[in-house]
PQR file with spaces between the fields and no chain letter, atoms N, CA, C, O and H, PARSE charges and radii, in Angstrom:
ATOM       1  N    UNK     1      74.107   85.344  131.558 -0.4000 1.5000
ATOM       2  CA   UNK     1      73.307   85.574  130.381 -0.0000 2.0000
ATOM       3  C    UNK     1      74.116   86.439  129.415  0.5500 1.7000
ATOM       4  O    UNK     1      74.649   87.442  129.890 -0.5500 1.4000
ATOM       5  N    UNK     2      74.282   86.149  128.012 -0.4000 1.5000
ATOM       6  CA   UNK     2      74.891   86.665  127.193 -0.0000 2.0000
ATOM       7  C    UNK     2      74.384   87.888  126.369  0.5500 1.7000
ATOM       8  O    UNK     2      73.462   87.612  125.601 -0.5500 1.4000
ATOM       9  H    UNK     2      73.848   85.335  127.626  0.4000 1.0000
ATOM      10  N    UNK     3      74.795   89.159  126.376 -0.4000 1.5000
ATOM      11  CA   UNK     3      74.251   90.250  126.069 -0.0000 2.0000
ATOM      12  C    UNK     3      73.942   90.527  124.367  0.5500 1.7000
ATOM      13  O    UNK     3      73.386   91.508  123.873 -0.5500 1.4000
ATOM      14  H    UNK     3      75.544   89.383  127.000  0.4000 1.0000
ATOM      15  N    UNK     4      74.498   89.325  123.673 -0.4000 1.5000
ATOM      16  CA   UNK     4      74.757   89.113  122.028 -0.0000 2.0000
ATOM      17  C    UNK     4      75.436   89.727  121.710  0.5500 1.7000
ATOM      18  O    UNK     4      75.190   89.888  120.514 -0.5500 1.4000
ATOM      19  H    UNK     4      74.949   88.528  124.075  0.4000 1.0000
ATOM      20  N    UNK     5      76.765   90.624  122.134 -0.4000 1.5000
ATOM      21  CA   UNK     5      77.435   91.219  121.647 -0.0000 2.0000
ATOM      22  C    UNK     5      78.624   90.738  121.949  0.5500 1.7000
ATOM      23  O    UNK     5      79.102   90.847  123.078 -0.5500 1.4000
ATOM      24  H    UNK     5      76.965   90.494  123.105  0.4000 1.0000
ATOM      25  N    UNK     6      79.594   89.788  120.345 -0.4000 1.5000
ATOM      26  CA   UNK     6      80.916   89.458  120.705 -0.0000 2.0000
ATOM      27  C    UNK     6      81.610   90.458  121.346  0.5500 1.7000
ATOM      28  O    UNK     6      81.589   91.685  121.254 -0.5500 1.4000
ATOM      29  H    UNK     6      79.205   89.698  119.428  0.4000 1.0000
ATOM      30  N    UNK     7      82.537   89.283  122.350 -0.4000 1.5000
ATOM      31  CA   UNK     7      83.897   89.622  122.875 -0.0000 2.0000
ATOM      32  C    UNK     7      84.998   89.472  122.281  0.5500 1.7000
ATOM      33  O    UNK     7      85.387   88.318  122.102 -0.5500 1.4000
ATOM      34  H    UNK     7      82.554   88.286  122.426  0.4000 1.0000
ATOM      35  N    UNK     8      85.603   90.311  121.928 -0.4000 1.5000
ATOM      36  CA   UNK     8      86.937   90.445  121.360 -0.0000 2.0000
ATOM      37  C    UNK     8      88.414   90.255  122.140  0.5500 1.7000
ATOM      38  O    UNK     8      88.835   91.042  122.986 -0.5500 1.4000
ATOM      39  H    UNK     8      85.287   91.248  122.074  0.4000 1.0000
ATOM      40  N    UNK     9      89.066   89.127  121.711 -0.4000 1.5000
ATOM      41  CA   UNK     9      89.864   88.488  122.633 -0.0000 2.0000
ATOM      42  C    UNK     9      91.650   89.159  121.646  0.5500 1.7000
ATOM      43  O    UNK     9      91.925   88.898  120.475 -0.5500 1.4000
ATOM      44  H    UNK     9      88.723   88.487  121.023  0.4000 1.0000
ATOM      45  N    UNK    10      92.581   90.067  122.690 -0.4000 1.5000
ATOM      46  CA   UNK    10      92.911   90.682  121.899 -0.0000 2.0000
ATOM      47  C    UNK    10      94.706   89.789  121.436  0.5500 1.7000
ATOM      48  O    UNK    10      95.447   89.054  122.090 -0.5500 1.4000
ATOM      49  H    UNK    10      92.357   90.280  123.641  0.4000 1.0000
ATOM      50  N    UNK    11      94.758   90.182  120.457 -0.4000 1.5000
ATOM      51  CA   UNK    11      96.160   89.230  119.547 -0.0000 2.0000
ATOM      52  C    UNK    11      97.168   89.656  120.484  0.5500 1.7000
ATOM      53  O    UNK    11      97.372   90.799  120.893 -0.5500 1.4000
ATOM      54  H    UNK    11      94.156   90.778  119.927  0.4000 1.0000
ATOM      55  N    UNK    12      97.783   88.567  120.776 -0.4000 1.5000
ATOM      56  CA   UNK    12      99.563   88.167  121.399 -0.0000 2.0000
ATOM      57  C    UNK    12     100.015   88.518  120.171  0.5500 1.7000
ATOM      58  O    UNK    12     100.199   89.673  119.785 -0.5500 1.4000
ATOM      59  H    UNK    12      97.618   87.638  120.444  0.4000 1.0000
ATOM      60  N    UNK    13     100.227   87.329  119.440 -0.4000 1.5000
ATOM      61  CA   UNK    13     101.040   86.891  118.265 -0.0000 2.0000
ATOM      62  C    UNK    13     100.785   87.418  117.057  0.5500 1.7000
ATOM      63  O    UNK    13      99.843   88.211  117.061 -0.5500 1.4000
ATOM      64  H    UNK    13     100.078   86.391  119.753  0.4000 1.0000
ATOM      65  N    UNK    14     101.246   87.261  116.157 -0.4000 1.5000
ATOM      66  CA   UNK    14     100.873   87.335  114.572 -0.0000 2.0000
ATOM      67  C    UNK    14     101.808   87.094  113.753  0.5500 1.7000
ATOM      68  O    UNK    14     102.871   87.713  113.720 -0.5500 1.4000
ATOM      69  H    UNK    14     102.011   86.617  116.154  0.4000 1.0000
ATOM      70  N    UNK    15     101.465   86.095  112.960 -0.4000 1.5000
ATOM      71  CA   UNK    15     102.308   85.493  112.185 -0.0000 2.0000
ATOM      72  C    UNK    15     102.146   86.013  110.588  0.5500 1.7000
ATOM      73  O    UNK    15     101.136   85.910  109.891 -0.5500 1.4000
ATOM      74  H    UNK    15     100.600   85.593  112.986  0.4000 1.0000
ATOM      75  N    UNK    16     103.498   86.629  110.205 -0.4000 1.5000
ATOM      76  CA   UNK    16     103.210   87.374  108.734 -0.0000 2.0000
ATOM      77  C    UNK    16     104.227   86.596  108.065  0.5500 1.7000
ATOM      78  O    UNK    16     105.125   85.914  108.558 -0.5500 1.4000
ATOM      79  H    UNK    16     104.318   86.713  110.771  0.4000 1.0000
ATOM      80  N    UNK    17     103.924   86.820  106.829 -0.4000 1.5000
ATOM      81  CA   UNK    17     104.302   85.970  105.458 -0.0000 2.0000
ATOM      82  C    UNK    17     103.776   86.427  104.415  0.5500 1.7000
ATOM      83  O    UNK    17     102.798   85.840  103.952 -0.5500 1.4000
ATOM      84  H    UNK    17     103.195   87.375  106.429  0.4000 1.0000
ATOM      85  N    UNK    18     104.196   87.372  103.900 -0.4000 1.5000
ATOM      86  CA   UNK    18     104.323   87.828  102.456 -0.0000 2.0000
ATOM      87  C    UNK    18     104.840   88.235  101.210  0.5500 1.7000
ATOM      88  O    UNK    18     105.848   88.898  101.454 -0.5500 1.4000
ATOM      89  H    UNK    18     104.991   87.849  104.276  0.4000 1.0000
ATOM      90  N    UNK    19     104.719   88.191  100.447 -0.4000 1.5000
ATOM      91  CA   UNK    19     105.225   87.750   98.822 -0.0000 2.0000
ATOM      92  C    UNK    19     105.213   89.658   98.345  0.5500 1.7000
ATOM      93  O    UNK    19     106.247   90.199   97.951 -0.5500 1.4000
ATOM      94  H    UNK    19     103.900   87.652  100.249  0.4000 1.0000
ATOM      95  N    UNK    20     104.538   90.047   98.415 -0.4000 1.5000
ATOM      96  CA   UNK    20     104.391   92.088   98.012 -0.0000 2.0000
ATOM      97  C    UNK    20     104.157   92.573   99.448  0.5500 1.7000
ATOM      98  O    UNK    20     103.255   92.270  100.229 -0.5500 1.4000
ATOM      99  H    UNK    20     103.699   89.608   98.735  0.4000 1.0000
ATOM     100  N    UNK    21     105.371   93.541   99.621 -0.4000 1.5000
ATOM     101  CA   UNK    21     105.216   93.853  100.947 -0.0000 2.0000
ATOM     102  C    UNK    21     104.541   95.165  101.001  0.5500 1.7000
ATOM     103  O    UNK    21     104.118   95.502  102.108 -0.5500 1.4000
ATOM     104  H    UNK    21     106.104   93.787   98.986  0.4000 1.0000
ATOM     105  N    UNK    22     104.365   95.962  100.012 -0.4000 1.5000
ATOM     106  CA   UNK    22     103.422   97.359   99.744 -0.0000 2.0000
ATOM     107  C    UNK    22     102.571   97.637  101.435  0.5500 1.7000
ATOM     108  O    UNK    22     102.401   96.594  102.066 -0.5500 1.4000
ATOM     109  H    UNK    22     104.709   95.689   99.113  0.4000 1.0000
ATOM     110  N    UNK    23     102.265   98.441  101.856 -0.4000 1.5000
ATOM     111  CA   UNK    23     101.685   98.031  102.913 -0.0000 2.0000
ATOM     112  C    UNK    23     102.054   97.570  104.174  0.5500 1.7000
ATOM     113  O    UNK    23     101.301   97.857  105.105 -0.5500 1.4000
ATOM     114  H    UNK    23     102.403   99.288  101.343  0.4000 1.0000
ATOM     115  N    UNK    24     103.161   96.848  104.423 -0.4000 1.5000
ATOM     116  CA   UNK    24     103.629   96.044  105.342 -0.0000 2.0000
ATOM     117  C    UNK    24     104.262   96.467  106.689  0.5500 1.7000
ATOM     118  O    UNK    24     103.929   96.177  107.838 -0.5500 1.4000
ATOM     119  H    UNK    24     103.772   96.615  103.667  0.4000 1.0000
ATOM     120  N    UNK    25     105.195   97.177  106.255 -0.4000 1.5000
ATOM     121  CA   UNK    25     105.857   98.389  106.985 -0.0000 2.0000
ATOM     122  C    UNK    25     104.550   98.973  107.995  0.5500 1.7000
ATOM     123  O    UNK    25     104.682   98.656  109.177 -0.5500 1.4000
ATOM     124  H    UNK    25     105.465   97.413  105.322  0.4000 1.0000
ATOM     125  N    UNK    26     103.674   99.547  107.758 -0.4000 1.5000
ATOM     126  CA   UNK    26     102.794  100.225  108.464 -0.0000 2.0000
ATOM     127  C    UNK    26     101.931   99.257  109.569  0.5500 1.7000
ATOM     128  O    UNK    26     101.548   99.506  110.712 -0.5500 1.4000
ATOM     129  H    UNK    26     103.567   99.805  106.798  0.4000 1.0000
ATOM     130  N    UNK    27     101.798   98.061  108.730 -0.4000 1.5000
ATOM     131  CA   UNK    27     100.918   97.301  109.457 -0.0000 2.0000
ATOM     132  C    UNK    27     101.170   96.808  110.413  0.5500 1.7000
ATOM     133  O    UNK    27     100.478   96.588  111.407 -0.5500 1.4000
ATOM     134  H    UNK    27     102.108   97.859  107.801  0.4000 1.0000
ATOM     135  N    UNK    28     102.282   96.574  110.168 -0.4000 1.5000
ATOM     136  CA   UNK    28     103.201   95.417  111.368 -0.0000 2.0000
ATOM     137  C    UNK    28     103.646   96.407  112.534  0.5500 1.7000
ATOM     138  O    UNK    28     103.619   96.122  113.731 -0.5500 1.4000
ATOM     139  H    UNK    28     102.844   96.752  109.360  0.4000 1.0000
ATOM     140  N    UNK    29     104.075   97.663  111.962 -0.4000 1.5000
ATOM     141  CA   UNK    29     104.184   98.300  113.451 -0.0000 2.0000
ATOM     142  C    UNK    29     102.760   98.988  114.381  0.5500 1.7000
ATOM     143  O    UNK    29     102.933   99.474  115.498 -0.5500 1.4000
ATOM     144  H    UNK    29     104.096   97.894  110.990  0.4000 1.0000
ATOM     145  N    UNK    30     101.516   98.933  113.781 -0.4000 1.5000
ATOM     146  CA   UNK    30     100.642   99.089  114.352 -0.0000 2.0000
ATOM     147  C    UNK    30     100.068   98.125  115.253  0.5500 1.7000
ATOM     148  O    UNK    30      99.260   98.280  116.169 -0.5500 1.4000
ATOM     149  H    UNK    30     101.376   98.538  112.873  0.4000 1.0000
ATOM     150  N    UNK    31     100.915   96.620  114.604 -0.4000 1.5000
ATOM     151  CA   UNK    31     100.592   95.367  115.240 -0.0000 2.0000
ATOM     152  C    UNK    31     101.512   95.311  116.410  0.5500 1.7000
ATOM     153  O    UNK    31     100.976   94.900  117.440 -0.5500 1.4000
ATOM     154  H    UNK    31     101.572   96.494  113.860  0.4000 1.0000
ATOM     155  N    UNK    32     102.689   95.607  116.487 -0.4000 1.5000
ATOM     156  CA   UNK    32     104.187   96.091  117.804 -0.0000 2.0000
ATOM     157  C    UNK    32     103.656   96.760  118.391  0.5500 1.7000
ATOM     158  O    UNK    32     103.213   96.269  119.430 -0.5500 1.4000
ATOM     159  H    UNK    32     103.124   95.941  115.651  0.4000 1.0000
ATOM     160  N    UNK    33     103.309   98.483  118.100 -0.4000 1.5000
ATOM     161  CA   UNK    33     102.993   99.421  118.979 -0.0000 2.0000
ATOM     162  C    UNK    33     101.811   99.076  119.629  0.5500 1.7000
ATOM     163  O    UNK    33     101.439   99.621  120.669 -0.5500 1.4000
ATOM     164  H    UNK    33     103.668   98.882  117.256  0.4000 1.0000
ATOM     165  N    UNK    34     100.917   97.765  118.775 -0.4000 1.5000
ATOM     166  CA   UNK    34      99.384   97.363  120.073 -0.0000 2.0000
ATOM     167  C    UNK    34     100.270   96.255  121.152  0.5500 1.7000
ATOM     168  O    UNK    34      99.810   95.799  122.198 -0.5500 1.4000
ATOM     169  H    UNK    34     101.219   97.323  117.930  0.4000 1.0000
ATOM     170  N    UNK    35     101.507   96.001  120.642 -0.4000 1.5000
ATOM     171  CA   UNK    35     102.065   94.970  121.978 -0.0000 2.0000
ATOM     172  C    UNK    35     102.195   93.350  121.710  0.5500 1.7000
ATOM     173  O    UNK    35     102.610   92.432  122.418 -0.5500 1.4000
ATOM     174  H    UNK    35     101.881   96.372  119.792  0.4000 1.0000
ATOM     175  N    UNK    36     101.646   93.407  120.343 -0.4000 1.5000
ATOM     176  CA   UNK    36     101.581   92.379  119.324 -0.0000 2.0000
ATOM     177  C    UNK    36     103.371   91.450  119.314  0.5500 1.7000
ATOM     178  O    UNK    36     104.432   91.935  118.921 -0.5500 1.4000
ATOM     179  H    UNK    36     101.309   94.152  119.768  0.4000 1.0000
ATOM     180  N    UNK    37     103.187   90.348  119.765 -0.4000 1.5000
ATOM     181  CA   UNK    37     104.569   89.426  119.192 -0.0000 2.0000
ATOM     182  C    UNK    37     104.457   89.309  117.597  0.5500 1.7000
ATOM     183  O    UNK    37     103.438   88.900  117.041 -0.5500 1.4000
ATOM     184  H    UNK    37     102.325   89.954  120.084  0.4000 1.0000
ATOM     185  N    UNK    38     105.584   89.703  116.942 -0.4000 1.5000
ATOM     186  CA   UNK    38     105.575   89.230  115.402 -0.0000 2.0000
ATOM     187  C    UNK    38     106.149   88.414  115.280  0.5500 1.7000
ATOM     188  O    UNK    38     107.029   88.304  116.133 -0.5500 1.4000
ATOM     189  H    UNK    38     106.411   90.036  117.393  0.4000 1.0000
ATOM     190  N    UNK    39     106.094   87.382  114.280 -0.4000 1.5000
ATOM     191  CA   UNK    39     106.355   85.939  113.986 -0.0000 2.0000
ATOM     192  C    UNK    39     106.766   85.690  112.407  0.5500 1.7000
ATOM     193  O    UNK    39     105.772   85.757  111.683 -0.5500 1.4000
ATOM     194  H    UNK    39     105.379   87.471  113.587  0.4000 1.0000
ATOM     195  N    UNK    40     107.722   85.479  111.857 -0.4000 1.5000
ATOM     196  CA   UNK    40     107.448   85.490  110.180 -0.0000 2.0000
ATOM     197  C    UNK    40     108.499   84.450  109.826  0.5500 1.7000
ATOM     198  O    UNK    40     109.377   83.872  110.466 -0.5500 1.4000
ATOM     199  H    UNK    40     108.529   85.425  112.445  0.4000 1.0000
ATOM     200  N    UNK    41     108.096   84.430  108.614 -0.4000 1.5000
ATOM     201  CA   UNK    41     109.326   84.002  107.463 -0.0000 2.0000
ATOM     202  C    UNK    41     110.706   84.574  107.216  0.5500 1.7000
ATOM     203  O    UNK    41     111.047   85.613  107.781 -0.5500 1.4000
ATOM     204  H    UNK    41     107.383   84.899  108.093  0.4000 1.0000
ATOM     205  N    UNK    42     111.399   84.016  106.501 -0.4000 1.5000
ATOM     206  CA   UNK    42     112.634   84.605  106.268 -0.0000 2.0000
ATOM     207  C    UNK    42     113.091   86.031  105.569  0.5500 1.7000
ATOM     208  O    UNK    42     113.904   86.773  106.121 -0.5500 1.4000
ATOM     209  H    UNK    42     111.122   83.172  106.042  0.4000 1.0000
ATOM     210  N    UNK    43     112.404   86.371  104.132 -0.4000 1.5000
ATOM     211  CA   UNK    43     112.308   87.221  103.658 -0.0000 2.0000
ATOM     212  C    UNK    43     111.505   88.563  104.186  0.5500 1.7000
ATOM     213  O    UNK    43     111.781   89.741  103.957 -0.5500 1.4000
ATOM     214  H    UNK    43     111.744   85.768  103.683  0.4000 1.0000
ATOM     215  N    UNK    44     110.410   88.005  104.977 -0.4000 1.5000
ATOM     216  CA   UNK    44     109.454   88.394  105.614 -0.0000 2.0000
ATOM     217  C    UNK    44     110.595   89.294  106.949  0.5500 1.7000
ATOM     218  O    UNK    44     111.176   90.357  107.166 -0.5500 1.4000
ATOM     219  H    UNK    44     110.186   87.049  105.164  0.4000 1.0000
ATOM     220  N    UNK    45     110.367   88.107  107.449 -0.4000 1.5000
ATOM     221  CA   UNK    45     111.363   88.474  108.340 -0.0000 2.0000
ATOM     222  C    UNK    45     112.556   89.542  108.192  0.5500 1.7000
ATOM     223  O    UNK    45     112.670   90.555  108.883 -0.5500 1.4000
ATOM     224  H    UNK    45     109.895   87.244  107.272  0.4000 1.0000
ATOM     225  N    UNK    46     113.183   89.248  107.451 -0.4000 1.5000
ATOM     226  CA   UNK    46     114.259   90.411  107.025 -0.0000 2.0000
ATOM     227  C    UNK    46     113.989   91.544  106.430  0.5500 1.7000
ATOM     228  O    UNK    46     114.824   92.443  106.322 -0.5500 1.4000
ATOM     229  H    UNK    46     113.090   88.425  106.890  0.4000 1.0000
ATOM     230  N    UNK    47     112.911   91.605  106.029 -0.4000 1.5000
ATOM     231  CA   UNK    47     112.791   93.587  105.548 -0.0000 2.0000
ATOM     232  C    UNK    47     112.135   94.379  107.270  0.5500 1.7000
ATOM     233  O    UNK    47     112.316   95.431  107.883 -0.5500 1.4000
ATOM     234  H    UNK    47     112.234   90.875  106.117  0.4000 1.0000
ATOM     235  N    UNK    48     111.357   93.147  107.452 -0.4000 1.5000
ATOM     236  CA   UNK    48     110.769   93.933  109.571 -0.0000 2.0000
ATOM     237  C    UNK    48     111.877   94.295  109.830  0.5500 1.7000
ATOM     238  O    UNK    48     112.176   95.421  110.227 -0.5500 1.4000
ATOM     239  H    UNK    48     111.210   92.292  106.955  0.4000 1.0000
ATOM     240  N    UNK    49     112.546   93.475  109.655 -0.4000 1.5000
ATOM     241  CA   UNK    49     113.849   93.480  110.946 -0.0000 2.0000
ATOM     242  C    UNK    49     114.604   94.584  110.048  0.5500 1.7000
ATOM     243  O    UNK    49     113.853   95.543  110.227 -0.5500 1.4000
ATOM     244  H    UNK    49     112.304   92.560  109.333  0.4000 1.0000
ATOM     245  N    UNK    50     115.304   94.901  109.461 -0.4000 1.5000
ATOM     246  CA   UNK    50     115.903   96.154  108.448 -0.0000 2.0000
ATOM     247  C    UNK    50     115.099   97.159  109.074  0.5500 1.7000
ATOM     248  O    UNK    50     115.750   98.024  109.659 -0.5500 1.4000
ATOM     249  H    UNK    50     115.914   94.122  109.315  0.4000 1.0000
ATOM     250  N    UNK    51     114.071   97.251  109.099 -0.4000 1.5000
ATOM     251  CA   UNK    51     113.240   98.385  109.382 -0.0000 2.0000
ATOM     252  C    UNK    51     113.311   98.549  110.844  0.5500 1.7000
ATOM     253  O    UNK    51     112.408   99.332  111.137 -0.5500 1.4000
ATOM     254  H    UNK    51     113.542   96.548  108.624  0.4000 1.0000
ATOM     255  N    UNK    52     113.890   98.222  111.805 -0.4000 1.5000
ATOM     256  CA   UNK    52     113.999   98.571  112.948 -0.0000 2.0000
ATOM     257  C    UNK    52     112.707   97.776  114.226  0.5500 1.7000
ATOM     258  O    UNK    52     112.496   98.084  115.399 -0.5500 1.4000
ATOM     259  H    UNK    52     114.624   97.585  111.566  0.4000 1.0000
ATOM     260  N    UNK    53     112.091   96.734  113.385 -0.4000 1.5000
ATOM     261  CA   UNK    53     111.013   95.924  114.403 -0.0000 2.0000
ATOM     262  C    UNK    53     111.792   94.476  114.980  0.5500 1.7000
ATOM     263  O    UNK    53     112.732   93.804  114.555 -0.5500 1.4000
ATOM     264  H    UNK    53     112.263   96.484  112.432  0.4000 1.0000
ATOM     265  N    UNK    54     111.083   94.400  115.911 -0.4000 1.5000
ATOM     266  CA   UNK    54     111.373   92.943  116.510 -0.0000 2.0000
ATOM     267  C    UNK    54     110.597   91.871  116.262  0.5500 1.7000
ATOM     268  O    UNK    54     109.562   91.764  116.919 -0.5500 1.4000
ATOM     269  H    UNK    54     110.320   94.947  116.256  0.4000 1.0000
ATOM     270  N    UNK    55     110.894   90.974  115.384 -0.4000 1.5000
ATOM     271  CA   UNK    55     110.560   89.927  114.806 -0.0000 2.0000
ATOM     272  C    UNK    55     111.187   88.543  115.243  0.5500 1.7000
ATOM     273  O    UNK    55     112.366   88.322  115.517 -0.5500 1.4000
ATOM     274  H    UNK    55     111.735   91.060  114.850  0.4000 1.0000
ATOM     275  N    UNK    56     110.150   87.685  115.243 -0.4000 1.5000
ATOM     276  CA   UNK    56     111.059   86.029  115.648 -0.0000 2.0000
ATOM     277  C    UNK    56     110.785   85.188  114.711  0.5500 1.7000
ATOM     278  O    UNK    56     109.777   85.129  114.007 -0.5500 1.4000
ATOM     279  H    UNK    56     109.192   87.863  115.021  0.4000 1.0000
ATOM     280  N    UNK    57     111.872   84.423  114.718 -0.4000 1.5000
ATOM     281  CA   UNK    57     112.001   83.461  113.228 -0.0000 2.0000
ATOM     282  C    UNK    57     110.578   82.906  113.601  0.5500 1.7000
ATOM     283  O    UNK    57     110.084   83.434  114.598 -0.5500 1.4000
ATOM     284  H    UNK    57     112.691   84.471  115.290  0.4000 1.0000
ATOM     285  N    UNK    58     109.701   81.766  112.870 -0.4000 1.5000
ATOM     286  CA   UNK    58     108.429   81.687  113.329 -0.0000 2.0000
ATOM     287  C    UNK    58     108.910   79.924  113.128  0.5500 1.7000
ATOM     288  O    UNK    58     108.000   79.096  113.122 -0.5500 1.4000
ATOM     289  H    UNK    58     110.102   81.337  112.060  0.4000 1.0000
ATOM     290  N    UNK    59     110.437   79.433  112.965 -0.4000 1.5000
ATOM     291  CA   UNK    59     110.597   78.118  113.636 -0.0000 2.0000
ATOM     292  C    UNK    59     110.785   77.983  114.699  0.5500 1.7000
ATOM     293  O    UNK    59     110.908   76.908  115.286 -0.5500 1.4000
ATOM     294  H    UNK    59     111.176   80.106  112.970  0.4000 1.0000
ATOM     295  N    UNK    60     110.869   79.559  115.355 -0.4000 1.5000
ATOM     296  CA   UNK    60     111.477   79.016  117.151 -0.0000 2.0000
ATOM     297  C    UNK    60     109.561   78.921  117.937  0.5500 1.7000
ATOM     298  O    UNK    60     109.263   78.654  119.101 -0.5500 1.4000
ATOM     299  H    UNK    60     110.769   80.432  114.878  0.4000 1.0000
ATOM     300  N    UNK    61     108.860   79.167  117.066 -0.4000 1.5000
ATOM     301  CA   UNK    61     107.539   79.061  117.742 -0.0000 2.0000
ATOM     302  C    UNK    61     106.805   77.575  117.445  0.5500 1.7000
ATOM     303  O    UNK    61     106.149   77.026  118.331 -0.5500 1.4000
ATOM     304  H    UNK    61     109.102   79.383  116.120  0.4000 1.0000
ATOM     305  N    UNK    62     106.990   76.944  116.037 -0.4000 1.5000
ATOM     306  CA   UNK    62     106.541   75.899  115.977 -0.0000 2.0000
ATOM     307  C    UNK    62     107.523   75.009  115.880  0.5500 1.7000
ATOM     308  O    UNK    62     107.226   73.889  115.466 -0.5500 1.4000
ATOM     309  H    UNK    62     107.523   77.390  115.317  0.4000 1.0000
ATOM     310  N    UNK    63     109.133   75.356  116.297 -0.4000 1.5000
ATOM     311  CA   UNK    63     110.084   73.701  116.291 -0.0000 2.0000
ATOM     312  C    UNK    63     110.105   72.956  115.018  0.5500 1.7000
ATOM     313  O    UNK    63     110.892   72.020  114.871 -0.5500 1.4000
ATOM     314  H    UNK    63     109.375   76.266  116.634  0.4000 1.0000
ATOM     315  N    UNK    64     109.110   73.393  113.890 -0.4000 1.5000
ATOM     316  CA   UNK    64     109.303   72.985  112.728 -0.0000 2.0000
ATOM     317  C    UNK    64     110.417   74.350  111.755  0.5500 1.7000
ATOM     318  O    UNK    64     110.240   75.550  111.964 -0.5500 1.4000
ATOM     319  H    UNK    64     108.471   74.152  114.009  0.4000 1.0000
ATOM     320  N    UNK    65     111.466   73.838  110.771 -0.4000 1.5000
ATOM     321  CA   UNK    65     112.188   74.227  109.879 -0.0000 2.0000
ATOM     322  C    UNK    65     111.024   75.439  109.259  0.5500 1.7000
ATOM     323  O    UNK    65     109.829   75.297  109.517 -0.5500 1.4000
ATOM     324  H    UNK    65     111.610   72.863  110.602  0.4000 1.0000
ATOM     325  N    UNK    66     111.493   76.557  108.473 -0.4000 1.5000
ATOM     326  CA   UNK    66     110.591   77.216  107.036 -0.0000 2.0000
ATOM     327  C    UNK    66     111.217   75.980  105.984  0.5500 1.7000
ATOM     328  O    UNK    66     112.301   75.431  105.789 -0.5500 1.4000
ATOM     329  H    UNK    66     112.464   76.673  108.264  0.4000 1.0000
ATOM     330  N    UNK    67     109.719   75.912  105.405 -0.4000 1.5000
ATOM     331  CA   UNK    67     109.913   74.891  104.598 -0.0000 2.0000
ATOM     332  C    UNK    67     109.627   75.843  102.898  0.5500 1.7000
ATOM     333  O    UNK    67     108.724   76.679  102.876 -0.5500 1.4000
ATOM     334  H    UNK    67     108.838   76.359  105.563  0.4000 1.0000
ATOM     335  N    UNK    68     110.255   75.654  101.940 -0.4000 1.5000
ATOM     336  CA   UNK    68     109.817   76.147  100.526 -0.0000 2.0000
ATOM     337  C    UNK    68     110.322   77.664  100.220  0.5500 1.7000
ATOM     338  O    UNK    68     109.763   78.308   99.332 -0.5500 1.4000
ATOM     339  H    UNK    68     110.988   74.974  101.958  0.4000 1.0000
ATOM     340  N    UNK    69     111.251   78.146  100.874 -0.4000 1.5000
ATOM     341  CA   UNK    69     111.416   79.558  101.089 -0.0000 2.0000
ATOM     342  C    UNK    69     110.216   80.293  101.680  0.5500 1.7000
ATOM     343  O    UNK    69     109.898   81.420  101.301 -0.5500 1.4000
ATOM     344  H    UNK    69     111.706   77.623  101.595  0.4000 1.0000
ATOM     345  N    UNK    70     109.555   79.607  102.630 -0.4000 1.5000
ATOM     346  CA   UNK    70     109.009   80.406  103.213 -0.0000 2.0000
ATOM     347  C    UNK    70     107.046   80.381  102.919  0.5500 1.7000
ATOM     348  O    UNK    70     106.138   80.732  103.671 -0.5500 1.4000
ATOM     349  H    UNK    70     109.813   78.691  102.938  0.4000 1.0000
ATOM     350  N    UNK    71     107.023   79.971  101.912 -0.4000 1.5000
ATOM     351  CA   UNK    71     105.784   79.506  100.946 -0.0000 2.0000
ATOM     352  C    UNK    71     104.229   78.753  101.629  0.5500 1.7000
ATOM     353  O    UNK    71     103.021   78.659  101.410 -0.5500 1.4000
ATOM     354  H    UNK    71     107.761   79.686  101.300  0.4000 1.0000
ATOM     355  N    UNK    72     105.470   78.278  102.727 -0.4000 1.5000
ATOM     356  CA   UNK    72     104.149   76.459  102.954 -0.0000 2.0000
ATOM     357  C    UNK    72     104.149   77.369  104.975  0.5500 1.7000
ATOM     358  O    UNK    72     103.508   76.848  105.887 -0.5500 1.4000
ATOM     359  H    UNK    72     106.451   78.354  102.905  0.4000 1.0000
C-alpha cells in the first residue's frame, strides 16, 4: 500500500549543456560531490574540465557525434 508520498530515485548521470555559464561552476560540483556522473558538450565540457571536474564527452554515452557545436 502506497503511503502518497513520492520516492525520490537519486541521479547517476547528468547531462549539462550550456550557452551562459554564470552559475555553473557551483552547480556541477554539488552534482560530483553528490557522486553524480557529468556528461556534456564540448564548450561545456571544457570550462568543467579547466576547473578541475571530471567530465565525459556525452558522445561516449550516446555513440552519437555533438552535432551543431553542441546546440542539438
Amino acid at each position: 500500500m502506497s503511503s502518497g508520498s513520492p520516492t525520490a530515485t537519486p541521479a547517476r548521470r547528468a547531462l549539462i549543456s550550456v550557452s551562459d555559464k554564470a552559475g555553473l561552476l557551483e552547480f556541477a560540483q554539488g552534482l560530483a560531490q553528490a557522486g553524480v556522473e557529468l556528461y556534456s558538450t564540448g564548450g561545456t565540457r571544457a570550462f568543467l574540465q579547466a576547473e578541475g571536474l571530471t567530465v565525459h564527452d556525452v558522445a561516449t554515452y550516446t555513440g552519437f557525434p555533438e552535432m551543431m557545436d553542441g546546440r542539438v
